[in-house]
N, CA, C and O atoms as CSV, one atom per row, in Angstrom:
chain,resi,resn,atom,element,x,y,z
A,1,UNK,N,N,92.923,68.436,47.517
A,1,UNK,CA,C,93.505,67.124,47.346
A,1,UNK,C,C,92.449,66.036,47.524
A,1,UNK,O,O,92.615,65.032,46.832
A,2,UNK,N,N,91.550,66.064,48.214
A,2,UNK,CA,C,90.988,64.844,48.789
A,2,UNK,C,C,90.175,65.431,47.082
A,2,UNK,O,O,90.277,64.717,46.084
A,3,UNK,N,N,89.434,66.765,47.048
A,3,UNK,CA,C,88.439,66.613,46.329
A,3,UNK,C,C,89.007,65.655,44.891
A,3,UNK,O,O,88.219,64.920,44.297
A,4,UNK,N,N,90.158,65.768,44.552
A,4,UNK,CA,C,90.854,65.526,43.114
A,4,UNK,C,C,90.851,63.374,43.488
A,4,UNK,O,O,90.368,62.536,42.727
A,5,UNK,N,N,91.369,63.168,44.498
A,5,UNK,CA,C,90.965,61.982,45.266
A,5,UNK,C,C,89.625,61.431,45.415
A,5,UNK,O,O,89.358,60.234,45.524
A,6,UNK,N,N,89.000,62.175,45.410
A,6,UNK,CA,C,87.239,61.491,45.500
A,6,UNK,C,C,86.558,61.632,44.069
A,6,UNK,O,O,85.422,61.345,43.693
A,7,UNK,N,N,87.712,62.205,43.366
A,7,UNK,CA,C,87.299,61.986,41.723
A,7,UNK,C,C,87.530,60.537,41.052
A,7,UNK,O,O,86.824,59.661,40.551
A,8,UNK,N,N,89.153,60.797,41.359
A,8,UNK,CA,C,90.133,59.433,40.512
A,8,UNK,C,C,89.306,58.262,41.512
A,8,UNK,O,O,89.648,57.139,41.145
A,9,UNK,N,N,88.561,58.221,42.384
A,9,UNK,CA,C,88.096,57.423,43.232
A,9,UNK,C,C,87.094,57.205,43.994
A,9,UNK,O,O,87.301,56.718,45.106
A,10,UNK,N,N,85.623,57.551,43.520
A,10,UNK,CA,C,84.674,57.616,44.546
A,10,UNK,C,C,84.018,56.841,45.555
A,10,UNK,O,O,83.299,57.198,46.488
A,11,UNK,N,N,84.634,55.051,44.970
A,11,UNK,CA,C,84.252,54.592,45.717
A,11,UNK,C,C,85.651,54.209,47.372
A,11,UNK,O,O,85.737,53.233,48.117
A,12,UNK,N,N,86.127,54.971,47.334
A,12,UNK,CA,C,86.709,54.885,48.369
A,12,UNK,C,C,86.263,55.731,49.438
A,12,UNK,O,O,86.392,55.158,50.520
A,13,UNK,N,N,85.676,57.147,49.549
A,13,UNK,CA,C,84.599,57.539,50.559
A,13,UNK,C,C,82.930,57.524,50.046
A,13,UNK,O,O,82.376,57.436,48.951
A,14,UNK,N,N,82.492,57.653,51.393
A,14,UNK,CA,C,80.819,57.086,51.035
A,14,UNK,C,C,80.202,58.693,50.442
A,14,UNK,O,O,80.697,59.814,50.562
A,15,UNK,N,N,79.041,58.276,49.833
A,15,UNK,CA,C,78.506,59.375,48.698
A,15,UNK,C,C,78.471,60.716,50.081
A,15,UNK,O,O,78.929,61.833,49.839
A,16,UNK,N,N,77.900,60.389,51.400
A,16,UNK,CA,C,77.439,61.595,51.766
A,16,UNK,C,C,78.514,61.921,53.109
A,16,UNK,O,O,78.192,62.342,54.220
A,17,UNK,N,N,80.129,61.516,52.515
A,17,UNK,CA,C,80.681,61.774,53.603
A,17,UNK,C,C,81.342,63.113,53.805
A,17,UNK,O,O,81.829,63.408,54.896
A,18,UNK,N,N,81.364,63.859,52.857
A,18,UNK,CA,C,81.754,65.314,52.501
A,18,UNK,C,C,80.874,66.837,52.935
A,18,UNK,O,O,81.300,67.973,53.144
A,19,UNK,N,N,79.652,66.332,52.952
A,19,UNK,CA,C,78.107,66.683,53.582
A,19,UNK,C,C,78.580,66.394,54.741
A,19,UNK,O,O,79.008,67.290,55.469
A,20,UNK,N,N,78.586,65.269,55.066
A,20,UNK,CA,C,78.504,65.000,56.878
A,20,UNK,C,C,79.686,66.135,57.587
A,20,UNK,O,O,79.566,67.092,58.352
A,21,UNK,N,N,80.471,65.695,57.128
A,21,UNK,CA,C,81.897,66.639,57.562
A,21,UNK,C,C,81.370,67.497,57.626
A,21,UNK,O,O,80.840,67.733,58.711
A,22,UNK,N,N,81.214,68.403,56.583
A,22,UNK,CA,C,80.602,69.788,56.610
A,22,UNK,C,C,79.370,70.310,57.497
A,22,UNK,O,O,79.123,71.354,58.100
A,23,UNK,N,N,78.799,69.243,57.316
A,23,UNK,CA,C,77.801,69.941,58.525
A,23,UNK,C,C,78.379,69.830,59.740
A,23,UNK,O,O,77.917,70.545,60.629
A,24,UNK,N,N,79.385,69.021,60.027
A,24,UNK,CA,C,79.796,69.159,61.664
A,24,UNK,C,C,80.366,70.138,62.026
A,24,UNK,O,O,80.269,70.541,63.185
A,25,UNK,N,N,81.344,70.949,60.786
A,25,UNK,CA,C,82.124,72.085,60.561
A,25,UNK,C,C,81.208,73.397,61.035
A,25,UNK,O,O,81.519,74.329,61.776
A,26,UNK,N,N,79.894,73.104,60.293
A,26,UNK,CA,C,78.894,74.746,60.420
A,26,UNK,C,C,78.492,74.421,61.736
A,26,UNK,O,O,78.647,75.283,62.601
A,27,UNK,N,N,77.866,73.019,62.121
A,27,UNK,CA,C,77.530,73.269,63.569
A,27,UNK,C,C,78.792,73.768,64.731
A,27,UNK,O,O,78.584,74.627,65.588
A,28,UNK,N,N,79.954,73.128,64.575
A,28,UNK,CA,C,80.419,73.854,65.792
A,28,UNK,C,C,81.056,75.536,65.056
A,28,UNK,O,O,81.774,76.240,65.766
A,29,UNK,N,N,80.801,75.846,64.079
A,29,UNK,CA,C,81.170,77.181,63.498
A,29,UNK,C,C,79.978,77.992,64.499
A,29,UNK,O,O,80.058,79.027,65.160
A,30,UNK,N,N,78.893,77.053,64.287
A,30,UNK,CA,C,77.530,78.265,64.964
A,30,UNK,C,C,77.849,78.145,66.528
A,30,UNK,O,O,77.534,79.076,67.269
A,31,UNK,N,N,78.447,77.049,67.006
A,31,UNK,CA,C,78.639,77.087,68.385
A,31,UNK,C,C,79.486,78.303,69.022
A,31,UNK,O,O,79.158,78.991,69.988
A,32,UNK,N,N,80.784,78.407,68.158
A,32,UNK,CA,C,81.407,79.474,68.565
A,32,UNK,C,C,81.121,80.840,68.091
A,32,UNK,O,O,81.510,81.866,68.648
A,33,UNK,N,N,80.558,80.786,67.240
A,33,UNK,CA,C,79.717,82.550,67.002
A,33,UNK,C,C,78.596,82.720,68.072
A,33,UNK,O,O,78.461,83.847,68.546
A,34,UNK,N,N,77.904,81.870,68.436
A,34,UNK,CA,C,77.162,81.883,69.587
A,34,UNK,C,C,77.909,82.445,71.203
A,34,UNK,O,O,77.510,83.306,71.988
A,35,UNK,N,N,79.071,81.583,71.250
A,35,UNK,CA,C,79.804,81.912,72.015
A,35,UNK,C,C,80.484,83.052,71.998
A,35,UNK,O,O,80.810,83.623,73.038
A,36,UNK,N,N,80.765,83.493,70.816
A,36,UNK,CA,C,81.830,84.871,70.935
A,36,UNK,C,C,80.724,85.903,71.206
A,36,UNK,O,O,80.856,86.896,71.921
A,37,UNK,N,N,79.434,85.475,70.431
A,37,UNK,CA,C,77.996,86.893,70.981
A,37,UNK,C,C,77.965,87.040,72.041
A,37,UNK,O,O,77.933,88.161,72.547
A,38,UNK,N,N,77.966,85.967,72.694
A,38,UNK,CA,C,77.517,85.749,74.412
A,38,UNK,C,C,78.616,86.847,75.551
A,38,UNK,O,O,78.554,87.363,76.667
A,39,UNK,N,N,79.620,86.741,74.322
A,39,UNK,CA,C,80.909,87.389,75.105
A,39,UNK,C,C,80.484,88.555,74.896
A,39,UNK,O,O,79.868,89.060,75.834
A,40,UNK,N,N,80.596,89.096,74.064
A,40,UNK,CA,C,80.195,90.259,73.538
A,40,UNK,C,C,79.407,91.047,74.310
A,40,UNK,O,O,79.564,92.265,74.398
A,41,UNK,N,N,78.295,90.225,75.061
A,41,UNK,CA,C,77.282,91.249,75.428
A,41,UNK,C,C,77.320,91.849,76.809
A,41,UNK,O,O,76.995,91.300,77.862
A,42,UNK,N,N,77.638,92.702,76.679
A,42,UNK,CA,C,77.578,93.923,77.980
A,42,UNK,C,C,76.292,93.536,79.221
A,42,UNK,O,O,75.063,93.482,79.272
A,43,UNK,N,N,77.363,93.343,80.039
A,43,UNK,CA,C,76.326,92.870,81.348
A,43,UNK,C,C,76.121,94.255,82.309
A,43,UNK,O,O,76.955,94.980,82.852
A,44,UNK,N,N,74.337,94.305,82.270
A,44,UNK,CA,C,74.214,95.340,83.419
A,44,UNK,C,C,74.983,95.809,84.524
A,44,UNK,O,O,75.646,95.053,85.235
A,45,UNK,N,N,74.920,96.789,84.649
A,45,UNK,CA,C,75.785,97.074,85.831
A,45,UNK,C,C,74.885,97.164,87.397
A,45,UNK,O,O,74.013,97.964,87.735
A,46,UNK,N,N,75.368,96.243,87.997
A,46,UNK,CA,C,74.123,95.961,89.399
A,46,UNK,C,C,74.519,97.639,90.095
A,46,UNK,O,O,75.425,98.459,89.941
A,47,UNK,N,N,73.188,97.534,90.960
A,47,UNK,CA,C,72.652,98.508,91.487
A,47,UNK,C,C,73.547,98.444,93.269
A,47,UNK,O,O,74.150,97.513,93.802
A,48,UNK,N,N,73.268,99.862,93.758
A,48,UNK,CA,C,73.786,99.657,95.157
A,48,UNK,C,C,72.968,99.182,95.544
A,48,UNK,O,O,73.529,98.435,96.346
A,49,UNK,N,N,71.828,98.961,95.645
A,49,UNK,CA,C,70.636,97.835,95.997
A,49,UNK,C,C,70.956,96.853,96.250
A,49,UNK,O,O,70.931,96.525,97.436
A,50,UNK,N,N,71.327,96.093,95.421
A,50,UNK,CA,C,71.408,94.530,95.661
A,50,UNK,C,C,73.112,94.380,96.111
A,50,UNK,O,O,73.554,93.236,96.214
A,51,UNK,N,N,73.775,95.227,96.298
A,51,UNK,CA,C,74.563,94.781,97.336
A,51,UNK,C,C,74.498,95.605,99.051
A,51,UNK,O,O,75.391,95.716,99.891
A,52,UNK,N,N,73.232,96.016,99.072
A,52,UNK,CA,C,72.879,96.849,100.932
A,52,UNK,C,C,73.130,95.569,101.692
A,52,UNK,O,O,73.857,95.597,102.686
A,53,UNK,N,N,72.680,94.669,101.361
A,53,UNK,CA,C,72.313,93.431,102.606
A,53,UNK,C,C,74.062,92.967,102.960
A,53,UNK,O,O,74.510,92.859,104.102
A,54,UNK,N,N,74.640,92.804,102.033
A,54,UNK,CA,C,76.057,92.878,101.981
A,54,UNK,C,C,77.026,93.458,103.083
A,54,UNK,O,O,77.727,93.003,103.987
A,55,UNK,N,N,76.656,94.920,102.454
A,55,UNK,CA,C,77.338,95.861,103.395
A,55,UNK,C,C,76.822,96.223,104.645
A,55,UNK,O,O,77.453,96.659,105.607
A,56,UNK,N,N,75.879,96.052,104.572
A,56,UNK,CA,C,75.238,95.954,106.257
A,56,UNK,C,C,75.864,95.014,106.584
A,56,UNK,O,O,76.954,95.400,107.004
A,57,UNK,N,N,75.740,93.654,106.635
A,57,UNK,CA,C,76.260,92.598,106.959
A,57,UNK,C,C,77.709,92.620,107.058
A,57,UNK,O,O,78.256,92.330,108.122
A,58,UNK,N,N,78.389,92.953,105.991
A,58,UNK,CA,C,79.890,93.136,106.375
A,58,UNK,C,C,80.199,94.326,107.424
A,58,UNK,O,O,81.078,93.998,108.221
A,59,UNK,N,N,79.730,95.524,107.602
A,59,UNK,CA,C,80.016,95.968,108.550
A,59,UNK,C,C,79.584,95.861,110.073
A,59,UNK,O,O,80.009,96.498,111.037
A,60,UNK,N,N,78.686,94.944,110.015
A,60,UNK,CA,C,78.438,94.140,111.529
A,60,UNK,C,C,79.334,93.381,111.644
A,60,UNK,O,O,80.005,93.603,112.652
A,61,UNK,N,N,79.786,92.241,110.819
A,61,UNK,CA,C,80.690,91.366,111.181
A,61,UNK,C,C,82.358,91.929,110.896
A,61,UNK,O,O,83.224,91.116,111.220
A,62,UNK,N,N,82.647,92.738,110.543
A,62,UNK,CA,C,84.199,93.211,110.419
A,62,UNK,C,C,85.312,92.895,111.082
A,62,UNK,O,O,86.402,92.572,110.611
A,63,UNK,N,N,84.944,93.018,112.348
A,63,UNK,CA,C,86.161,92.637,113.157
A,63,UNK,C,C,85.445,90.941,113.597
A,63,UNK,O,O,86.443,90.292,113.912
A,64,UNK,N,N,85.017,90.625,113.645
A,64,UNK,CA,C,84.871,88.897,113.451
A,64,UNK,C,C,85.802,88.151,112.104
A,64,UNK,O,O,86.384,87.073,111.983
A,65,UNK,N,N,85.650,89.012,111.457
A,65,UNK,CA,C,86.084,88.276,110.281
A,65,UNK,C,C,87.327,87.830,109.587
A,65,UNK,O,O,87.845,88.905,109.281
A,66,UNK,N,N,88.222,86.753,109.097
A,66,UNK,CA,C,89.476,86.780,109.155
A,66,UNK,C,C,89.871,87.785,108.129
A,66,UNK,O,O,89.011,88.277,107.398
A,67,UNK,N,N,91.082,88.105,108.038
A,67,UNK,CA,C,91.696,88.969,106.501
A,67,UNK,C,C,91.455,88.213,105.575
A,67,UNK,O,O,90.628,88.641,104.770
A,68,UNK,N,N,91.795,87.424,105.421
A,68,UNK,CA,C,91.177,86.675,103.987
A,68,UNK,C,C,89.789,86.800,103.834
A,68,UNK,O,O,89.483,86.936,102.649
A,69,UNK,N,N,88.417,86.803,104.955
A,69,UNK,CA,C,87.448,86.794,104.578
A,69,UNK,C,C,87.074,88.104,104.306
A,69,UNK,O,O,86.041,88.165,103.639
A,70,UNK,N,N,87.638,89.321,104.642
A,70,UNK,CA,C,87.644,90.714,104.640
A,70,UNK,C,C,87.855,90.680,103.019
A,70,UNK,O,O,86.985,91.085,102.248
A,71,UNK,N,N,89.107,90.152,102.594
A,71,UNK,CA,C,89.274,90.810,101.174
A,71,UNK,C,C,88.362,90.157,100.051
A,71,UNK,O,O,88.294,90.706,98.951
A,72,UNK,N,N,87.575,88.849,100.349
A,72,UNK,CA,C,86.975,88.332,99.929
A,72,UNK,C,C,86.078,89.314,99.455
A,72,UNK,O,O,86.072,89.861,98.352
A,73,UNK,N,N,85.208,89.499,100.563
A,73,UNK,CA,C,83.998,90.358,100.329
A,73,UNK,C,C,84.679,91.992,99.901
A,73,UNK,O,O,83.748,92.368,99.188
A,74,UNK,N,N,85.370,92.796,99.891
A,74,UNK,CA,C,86.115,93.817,99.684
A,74,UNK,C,C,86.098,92.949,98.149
A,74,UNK,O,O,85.407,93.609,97.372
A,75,UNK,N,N,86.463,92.092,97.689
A,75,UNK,CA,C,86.577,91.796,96.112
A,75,UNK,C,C,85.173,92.167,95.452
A,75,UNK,O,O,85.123,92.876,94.447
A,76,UNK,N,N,84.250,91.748,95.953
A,76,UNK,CA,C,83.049,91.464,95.834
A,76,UNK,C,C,82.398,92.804,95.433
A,76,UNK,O,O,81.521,92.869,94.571
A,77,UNK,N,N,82.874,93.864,96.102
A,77,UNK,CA,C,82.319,95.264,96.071
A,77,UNK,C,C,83.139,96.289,95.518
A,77,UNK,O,O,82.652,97.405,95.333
A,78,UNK,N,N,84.177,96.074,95.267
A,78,UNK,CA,C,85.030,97.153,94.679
A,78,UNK,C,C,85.596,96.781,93.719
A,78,UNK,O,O,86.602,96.130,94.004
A,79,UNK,N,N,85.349,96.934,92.321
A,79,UNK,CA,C,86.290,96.928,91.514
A,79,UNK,C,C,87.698,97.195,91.341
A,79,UNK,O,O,88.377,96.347,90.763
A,80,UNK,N,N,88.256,98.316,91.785
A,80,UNK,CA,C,89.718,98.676,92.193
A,80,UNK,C,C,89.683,99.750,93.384
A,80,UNK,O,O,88.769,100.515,93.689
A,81,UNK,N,N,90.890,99.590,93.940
A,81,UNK,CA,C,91.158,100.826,94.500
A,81,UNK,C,C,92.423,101.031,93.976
A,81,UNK,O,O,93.293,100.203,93.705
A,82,UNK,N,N,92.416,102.709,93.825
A,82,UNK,CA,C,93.606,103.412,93.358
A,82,UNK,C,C,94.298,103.852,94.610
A,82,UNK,O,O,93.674,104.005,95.660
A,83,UNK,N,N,95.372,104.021,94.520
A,83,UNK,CA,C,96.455,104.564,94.834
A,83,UNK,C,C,97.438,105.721,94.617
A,83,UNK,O,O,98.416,105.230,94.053
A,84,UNK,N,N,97.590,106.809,94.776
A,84,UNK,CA,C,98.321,107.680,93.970
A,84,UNK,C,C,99.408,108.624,95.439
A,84,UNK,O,O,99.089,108.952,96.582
A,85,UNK,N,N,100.439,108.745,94.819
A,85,UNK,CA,C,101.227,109.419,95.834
A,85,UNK,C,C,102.194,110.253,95.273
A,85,UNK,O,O,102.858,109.891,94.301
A,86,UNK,N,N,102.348,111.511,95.889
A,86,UNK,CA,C,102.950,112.267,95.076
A,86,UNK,C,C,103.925,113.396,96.287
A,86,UNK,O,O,103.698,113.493,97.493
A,87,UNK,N,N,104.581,113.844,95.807
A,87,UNK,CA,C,105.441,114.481,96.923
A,87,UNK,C,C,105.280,116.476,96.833
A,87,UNK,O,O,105.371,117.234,95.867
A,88,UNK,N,N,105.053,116.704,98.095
A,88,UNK,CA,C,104.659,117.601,98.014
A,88,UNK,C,C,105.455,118.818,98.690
A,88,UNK,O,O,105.799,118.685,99.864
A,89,UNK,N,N,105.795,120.127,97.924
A,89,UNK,CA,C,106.639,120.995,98.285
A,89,UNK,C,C,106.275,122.175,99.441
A,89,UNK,O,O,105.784,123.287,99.246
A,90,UNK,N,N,106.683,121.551,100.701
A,90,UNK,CA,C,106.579,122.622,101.620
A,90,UNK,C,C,107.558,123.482,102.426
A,90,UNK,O,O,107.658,123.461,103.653
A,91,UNK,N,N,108.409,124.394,101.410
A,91,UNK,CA,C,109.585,124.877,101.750
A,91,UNK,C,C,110.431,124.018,101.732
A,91,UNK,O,O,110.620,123.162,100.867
A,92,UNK,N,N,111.235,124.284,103.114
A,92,UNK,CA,C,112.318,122.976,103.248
A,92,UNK,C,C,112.133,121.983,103.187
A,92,UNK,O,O,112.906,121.272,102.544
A,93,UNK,N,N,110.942,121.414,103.869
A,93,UNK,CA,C,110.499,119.673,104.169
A,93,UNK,C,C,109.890,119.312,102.841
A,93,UNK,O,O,109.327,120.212,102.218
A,94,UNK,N,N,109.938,118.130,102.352
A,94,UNK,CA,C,108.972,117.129,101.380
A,94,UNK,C,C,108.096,116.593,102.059
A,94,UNK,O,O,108.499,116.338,103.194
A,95,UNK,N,N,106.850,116.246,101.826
A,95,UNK,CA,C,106.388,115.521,102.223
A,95,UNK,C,C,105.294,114.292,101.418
A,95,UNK,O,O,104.691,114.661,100.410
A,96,UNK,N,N,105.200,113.594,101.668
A,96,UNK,CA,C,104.881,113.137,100.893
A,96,UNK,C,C,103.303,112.704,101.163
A,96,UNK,O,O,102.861,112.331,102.249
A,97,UNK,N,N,102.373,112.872,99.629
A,97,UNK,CA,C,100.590,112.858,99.676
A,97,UNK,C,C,100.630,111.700,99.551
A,97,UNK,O,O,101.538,111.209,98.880
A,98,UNK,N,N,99.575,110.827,100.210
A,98,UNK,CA,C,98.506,110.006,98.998
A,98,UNK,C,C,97.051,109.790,99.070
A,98,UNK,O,O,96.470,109.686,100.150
A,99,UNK,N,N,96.457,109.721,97.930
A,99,UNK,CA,C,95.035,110.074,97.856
A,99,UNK,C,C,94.501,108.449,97.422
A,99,UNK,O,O,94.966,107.646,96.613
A,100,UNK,N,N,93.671,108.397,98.071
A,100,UNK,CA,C,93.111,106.868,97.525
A,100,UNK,C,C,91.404,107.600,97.173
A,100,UNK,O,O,90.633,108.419,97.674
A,101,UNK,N,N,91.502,106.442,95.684
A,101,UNK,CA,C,90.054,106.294,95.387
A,101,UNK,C,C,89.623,104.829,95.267
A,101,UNK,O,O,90.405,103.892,95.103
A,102,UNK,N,N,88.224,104.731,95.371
A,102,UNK,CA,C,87.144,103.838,95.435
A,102,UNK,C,C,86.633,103.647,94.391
A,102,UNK,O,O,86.050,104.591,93.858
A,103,UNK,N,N,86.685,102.177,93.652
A,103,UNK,CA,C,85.970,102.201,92.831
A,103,UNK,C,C,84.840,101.104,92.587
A,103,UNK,O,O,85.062,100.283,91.697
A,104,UNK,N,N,83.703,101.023,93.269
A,104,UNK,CA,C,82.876,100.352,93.389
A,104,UNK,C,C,81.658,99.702,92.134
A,104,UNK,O,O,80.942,100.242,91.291
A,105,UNK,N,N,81.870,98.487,92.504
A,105,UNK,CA,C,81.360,97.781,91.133
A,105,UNK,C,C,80.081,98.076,90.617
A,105,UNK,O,O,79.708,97.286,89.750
A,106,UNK,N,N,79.172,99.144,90.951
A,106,UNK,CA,C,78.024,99.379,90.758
A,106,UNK,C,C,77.882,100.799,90.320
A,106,UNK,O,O,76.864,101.243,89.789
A,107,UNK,N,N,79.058,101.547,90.596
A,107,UNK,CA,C,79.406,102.795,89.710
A,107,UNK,C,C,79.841,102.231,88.368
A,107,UNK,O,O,80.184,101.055,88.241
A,108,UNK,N,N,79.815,103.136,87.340
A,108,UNK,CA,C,80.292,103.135,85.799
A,108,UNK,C,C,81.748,103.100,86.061
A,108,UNK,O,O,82.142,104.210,86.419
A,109,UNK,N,N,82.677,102.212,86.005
A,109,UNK,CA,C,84.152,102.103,85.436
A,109,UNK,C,C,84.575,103.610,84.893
A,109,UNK,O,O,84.479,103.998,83.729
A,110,UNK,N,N,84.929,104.152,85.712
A,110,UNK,CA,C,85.890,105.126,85.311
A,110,UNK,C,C,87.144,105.166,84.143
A,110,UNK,O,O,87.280,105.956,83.209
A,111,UNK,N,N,87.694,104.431,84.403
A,111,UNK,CA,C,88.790,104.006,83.284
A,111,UNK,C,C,88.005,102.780,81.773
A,111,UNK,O,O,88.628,102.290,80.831
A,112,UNK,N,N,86.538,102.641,82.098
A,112,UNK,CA,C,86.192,102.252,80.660
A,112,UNK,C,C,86.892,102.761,79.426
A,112,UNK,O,O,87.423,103.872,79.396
A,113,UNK,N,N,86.884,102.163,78.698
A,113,UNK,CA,C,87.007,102.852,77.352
A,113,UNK,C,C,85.984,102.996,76.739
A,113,UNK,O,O,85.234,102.051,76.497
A,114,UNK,N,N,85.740,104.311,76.340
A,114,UNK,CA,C,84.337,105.049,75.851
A,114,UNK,C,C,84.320,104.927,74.825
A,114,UNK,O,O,83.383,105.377,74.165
């Protein structure tokens, strides 16, 4: 429409205002392909190294520390912990298991998708 409009009419927009537009279009086009790469890219997975000073440190201070500051740092180092419970047949009685795992942010993601 505009183009059929800047026919029947050119002097109503300026010669290089169709250019201008457009280039503002590709620049923020490159902004967000920039941005979606950035997403894209797979961040190293840190080492138990660079979190020792951490865990030393958190386990000196443990019982100093409030619950909130506990789960803080517990965020910091574990990606998830699992949970699993299952009931278990011992003759007459049930009883019931549960197994917890650890999953620490410096191990490979177990549940990645490969």
């Amino acid at each position: 429409r505009l183009v059929t409009e800047n026919a029947m009419d050119p002097e109503k927009y300026p010669a290089d205002s169709f250019s201008r537009v457009r280039d503002q279009f590709l620049g923020k086009k490159g902004d967000l392909v920039k941005h979606l790469q950035s997403l894209s890219e797979v961040e190293a997975t840190p080492t138990r190294e660079e979190f020792r000073p951490l865990i030393v440190g958190l386990m000196a201070e443990w019982k100093a520390l409030h619950a909130v500051e506990q789960n803080a740092m517990l965020r910091r180092l574990l990606r998830r912990i699992v949970i699993n419970s299952r009931k278990s047949d011992q003759g007459a009685q049930w009883s019931l298991v549960r197994t917890y795992e650890f999953h620490p942010v410096w191990e490979p993601d177990p549940w990645a998708d490969a």
